[in-house]
Each structure stands twice: as structure tokens, then as C-alpha cells.
Backbone as JSON Lines, residues from 0, in Angstrom:
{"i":0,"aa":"X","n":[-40.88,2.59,-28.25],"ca":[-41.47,2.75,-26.93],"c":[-40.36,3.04,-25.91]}
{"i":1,"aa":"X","n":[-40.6,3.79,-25.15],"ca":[-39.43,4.41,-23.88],"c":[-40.0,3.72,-23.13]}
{"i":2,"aa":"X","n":[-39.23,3.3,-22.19],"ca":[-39.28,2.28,-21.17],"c":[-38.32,3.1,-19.98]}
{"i":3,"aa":"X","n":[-38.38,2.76,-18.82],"ca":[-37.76,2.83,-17.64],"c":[-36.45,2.68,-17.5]}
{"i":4,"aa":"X","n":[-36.05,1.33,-18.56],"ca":[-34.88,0.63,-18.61],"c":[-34.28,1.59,-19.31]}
{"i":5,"aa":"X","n":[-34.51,2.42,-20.39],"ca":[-33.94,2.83,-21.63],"c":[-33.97,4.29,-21.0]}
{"i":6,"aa":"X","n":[-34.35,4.72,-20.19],"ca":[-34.34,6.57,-19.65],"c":[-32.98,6.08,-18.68]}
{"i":7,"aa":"X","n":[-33.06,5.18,-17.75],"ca":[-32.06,4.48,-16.72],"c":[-30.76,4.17,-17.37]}
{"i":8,"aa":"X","n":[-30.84,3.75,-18.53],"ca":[-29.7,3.84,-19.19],"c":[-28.59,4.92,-19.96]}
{"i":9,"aa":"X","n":[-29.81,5.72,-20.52],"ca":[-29.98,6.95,-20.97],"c":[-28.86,7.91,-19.96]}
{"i":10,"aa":"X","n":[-29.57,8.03,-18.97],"ca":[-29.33,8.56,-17.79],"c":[-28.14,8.82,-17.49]}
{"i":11,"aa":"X","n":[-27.71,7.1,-17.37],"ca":[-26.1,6.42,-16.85],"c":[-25.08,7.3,-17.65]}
{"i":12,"aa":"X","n":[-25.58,7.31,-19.1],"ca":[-24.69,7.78,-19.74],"c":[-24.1,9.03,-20.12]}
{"i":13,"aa":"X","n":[-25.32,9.84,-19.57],"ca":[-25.31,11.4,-19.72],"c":[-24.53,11.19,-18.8]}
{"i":14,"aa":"X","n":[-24.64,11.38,-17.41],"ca":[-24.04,10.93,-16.07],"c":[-22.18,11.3,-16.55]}
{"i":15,"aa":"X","n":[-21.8,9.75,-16.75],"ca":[-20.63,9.41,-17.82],"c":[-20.05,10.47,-18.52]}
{"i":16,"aa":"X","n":[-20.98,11.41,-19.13],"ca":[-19.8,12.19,-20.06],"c":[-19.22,13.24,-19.33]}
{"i":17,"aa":"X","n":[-19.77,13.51,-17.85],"ca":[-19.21,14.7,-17.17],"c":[-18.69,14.08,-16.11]}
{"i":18,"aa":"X","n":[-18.43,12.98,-15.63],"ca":[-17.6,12.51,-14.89],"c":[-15.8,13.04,-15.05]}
{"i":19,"aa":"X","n":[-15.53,12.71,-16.58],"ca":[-14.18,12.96,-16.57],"c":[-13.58,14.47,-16.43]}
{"i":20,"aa":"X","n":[-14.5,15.09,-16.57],"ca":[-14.13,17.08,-16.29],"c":[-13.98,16.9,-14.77]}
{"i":21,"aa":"X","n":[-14.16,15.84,-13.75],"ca":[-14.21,16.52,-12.33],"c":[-12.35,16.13,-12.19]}
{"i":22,"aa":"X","n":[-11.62,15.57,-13.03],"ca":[-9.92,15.49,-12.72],"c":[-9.29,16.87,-12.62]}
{"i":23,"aa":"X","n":[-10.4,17.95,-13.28],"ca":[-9.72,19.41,-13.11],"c":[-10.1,19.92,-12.01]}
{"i":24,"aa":"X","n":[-10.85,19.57,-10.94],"ca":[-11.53,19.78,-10.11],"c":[-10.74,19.33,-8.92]}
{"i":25,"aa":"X","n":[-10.11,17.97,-8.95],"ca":[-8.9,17.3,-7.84],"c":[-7.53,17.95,-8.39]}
{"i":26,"aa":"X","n":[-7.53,18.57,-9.62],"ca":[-6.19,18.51,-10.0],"c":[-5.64,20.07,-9.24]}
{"i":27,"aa":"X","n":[-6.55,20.67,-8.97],"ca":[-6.15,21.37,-7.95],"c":[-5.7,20.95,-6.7]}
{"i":28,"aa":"X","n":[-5.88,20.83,-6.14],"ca":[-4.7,19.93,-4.62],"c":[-3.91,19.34,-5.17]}
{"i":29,"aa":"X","n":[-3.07,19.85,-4.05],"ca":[-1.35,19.61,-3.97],"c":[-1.04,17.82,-3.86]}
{"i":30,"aa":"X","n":[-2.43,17.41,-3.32],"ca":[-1.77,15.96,-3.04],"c":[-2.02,15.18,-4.42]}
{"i":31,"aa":"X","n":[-2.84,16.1,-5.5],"ca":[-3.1,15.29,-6.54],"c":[-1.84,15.4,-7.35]}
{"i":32,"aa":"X","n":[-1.13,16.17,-7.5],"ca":[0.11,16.29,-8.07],"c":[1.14,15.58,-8.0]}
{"i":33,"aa":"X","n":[1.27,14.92,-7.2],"ca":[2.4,14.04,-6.51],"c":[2.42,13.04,-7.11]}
{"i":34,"aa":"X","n":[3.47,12.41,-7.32],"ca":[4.08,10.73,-8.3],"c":[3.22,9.99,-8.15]}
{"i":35,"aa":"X","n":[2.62,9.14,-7.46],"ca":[2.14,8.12,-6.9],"c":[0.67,8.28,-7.34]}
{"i":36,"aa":"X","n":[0.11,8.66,-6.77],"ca":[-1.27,9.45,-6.63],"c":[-2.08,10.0,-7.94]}
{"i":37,"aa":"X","n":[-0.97,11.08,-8.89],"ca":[-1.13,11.77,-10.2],"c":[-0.91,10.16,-11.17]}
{"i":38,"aa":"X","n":[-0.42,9.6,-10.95],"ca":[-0.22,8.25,-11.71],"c":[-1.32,7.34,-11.67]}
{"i":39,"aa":"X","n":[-1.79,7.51,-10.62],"ca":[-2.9,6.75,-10.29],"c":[-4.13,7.49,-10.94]}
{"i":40,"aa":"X","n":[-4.52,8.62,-10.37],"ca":[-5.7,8.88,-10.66],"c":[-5.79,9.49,-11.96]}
{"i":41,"aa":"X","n":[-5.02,9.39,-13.32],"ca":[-4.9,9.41,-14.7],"c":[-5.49,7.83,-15.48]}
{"i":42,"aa":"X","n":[-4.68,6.87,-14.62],"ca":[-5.27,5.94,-14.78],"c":[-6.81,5.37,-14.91]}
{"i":43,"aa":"X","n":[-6.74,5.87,-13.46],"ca":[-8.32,5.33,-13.66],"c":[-9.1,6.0,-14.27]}
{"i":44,"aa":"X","n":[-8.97,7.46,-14.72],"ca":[-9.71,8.34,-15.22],"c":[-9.66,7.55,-16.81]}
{"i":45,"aa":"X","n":[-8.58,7.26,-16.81],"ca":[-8.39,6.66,-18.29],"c":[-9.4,5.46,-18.62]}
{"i":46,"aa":"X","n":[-8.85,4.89,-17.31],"ca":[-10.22,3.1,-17.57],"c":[-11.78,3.45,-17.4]}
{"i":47,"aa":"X","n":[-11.67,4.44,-16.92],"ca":[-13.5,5.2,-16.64],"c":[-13.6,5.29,-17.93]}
{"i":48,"aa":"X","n":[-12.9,5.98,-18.41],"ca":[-13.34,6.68,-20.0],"c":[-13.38,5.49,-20.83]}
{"i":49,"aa":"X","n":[-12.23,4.55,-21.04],"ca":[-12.58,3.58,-22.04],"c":[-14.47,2.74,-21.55]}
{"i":50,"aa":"X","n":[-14.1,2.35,-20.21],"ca":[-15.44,1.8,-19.82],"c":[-16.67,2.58,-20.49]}
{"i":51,"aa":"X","n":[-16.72,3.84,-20.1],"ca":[-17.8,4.55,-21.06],"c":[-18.14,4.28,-22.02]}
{"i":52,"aa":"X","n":[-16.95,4.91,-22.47],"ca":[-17.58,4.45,-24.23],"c":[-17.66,3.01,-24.69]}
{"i":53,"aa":"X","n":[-17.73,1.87,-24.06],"ca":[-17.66,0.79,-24.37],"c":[-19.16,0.69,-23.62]}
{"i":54,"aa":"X","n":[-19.57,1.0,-22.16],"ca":[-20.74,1.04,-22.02],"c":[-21.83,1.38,-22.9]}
{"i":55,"aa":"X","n":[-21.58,2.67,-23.31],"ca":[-22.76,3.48,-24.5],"c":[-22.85,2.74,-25.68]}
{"i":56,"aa":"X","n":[-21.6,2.09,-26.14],"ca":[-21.86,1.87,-27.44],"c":[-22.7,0.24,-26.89]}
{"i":57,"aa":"X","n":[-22.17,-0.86,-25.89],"ca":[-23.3,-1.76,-25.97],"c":[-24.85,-1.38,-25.34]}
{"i":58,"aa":"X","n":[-25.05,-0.43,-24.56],"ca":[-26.38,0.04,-24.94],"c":[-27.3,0.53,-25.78]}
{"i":59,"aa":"X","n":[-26.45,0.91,-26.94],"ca":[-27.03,1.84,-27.88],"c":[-27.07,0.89,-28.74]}
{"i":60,"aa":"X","n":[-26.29,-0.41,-28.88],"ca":[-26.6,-1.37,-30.05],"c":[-26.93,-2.69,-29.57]}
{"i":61,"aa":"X","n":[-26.85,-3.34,-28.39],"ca":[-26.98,-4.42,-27.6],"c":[-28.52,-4.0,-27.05]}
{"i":62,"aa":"X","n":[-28.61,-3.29,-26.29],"ca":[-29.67,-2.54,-25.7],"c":[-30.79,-1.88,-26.13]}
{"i":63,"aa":"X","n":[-30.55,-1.73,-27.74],"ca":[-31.16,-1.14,-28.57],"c":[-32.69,0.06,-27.93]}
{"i":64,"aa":"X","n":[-31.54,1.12,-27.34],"ca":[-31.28,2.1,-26.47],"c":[-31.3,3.77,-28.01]}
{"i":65,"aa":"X","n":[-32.16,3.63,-28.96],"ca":[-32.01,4.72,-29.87],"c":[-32.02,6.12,-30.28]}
{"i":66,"aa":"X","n":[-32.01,6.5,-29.01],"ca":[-32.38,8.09,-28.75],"c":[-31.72,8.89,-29.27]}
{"i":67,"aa":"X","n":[-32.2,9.98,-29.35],"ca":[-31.04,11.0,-29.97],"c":[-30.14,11.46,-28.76]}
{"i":68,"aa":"X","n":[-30.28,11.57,-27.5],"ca":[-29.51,11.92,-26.33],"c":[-28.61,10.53,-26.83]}
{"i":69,"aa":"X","n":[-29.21,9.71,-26.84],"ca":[-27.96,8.28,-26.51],"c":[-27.08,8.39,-27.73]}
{"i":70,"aa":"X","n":[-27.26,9.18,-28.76],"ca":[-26.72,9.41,-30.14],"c":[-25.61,10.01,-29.68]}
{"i":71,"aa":"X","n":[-25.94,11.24,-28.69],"ca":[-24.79,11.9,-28.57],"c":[-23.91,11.37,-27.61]}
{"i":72,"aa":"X","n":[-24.54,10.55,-26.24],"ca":[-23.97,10.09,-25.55],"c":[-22.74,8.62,-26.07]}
{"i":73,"aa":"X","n":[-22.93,8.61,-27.07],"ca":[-22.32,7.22,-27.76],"c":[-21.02,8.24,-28.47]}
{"i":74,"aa":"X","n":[-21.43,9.22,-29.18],"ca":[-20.24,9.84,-29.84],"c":[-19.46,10.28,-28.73]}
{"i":75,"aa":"X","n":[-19.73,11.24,-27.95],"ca":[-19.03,11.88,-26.82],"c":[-18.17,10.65,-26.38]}
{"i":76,"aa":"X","n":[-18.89,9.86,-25.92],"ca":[-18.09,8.96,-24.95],"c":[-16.92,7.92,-25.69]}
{"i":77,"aa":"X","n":[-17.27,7.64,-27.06],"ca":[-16.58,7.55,-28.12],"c":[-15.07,7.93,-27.9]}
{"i":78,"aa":"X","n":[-15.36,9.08,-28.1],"ca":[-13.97,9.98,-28.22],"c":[-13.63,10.08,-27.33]}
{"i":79,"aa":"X","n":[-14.28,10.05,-26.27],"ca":[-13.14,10.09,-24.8],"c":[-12.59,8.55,-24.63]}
{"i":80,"aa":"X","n":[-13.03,7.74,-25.01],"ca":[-12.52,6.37,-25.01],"c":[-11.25,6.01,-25.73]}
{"i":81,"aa":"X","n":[-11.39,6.73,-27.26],"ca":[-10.31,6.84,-28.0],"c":[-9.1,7.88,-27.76]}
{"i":82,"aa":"X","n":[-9.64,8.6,-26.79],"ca":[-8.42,9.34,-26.26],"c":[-7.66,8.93,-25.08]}
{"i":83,"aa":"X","n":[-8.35,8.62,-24.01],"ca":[-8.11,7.52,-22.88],"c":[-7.09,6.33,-23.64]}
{"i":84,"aa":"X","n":[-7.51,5.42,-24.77],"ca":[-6.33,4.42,-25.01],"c":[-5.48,5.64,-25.79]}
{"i":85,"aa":"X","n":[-5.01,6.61,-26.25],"ca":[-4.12,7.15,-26.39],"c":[-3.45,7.33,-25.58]}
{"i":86,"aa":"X","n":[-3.76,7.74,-24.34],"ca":[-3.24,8.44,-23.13],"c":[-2.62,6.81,-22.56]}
{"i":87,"aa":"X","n":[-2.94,6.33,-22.41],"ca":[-2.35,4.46,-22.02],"c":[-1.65,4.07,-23.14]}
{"i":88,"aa":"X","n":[-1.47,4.62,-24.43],"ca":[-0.62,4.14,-24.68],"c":[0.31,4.93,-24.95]}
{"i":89,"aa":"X","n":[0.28,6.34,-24.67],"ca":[1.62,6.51,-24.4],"c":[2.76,6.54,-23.7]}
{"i":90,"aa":"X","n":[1.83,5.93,-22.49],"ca":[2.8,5.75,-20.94],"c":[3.17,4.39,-20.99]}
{"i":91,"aa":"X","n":[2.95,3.6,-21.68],"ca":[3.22,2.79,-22.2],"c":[5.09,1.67,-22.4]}
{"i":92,"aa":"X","n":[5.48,3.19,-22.93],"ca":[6.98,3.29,-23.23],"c":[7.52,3.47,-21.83]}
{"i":93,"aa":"X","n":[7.08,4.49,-21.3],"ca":[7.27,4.68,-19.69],"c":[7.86,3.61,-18.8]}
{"i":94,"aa":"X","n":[6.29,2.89,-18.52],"ca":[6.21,1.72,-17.89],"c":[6.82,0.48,-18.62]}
{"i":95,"aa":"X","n":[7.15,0.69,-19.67],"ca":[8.55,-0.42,-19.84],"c":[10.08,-0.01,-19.19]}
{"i":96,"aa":"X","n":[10.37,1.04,-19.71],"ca":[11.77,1.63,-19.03],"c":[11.86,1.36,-17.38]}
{"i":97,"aa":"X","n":[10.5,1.65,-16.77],"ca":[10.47,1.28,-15.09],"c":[10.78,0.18,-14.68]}
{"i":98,"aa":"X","n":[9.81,-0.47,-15.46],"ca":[10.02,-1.94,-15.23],"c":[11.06,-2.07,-15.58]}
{"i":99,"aa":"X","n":[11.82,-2.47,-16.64],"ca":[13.29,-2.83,-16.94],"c":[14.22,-2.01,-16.49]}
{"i":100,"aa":"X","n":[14.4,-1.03,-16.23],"ca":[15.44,-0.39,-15.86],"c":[15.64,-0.32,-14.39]}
């Protein structure tokens, strides 16, 4: 049975998978380029993405949320999650040298 809750969720998550394409969208301006700022907003793009896919997958199995949209929305967001902790951990090494050095 589809419910309100489960299209609302549904929704959230479609939502979610095109959020992270809009960094090509800021990454045009000059002010996004800059140390401070480009550091920053990688970041959070990064914690958006893990959040995602950590969202989808407890809706889709917590929520028991079974759709075939949420099928895809769970893989998609998946992989951007697992690429996001790639991307954190390779700055990783970085942000030790800063700190210590």
C-alpha cells in the first residue's frame, strides 16, 4: 500500500540525488574557487552525500519504503556516499600535515 509517508519519502530522495550536480553550478564563480570557501563547500557537499545515502538506505529498509524509484534512489545515493567518504578520506593526509606542521 502507498501511503503519503512513503511518496514523501520517496520524494526526499529523488530530491537528494540531484542536489550534488548543483557544485558545478557554484563552481563557476570566482569566489567558489578560493582556499577557504572551495574547502568548505567540498565538504559539505561531501557530508550531504554521505547523509543521503545513509538516509535512503534507512528508508528503504527501516521505513520499509519498497519502490522501484526508491530502488534506484538507494543505489544512486549509495555510490555517491561511497565516493563522498573517498573524497574525505583523501584530504585526510592533508589535514594532518596542517594541523601538525
Amino acid at each position: 500500500m502507498i501511503t503519503l509517508k512513503n511518496k514523501v519519502l520517496t520524494a526526499v530522495s529523488v530530491i537528494m540525488l540531484f542536489v550534488p550536480w548543483t557544485i558545478l553550478i557554484l563552481r563557476r564563480f570566482d569566489w567558489a574557487l578560493e582556499f577557504p570557501v572551495a574547502e568548505i563547500m567540498i565538504y559539505s557537499y561531501a557530508a550531504f552525500m554521505v547523509f543521503s545515502g545513509i538516509f535512503s538506505i534507512l528508508v528503504y529498509t527501516k521505513g520499509k519504503v519498497k519502490s522501484k524509484l526508491m530502488q534506484v534512489c538507494v543505489a544512486i545515493n549509495s555510490i555517491y556516499a561511497v565516493g563522498a567518504i573517498g573524497i574525505i578520506c583523501m584530504t585526510i593526509p592533508g589535514l594532518t600535515d596542517m594541523l601538525l606542521g
